[in-house]
C-alpha positions in Angstrom: -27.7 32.7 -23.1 -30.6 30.7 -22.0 -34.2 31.6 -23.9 -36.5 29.9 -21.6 -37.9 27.9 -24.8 -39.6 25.0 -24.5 -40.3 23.5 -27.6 -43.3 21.0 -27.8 -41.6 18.3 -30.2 -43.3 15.5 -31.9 -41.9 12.0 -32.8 -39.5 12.7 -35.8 -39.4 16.4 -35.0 -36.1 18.1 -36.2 -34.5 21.5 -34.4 -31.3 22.9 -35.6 -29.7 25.3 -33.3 -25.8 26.9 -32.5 -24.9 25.0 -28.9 -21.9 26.9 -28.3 -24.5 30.2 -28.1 -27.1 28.9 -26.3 -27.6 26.7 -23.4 -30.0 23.8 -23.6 -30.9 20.5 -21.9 -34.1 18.3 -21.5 -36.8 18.3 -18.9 -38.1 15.4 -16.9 -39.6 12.7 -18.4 -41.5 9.5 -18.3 -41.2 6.7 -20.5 -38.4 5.8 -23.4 -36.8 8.4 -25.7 -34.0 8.7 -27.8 -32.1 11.6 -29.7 -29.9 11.5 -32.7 -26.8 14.6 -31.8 -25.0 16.2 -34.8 -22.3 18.1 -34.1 -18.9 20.0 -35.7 -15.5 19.6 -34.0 -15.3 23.9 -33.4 -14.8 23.2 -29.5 -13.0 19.8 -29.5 -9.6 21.5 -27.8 -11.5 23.0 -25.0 -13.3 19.4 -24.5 -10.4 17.4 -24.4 -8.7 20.6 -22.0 -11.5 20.7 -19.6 -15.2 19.6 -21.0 -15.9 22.5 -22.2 -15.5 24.2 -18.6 -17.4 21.3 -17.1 -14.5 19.4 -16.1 -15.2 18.7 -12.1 -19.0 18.5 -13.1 -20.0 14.9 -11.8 -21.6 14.2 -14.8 -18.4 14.5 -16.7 -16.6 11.8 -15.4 -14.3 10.2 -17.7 -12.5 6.8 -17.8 -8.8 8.1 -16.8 -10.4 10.0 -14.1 -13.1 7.6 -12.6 -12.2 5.7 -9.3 -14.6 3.3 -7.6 -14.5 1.7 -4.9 -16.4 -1.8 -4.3 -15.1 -2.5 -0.9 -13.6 -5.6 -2.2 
């Protein structure tokens, strides 16, 4: 369910939420961040299945299935 929320957050700011119920994600941004991510292992079968139904996202690229090629 997305709630169109955008939360104002200050450095050292702390917001607790259920992931698996709501969708979420950052907006642009200039400059240097970083987050500290909690999480439980409730969905860690449908990761490893399918990430979570994002499997063929390009984002979600993992090692076994990443193929480059350099031309060389």
């Amino acid at each position: 369910m997305e709630l169109g929320l955008v939360l104002d957050l200050q450095c050292g700011d702390i917001v607790i939420f259920k992931s698996s119920k709501l969708s979420h994600f950052n907006l642009h941004y200039t400059g240097k961040r970083a987050s500290l991510v909690f999480h439980s292992d409730k969905t860690s079968e449908s990761w490893v299945k399918d990430r979570n139904g994002w499997k063929n996202n390009i984002y979600m690229v993992t090692k076994d299935s990443l193929t480059i090629d350099f031309g060389l």
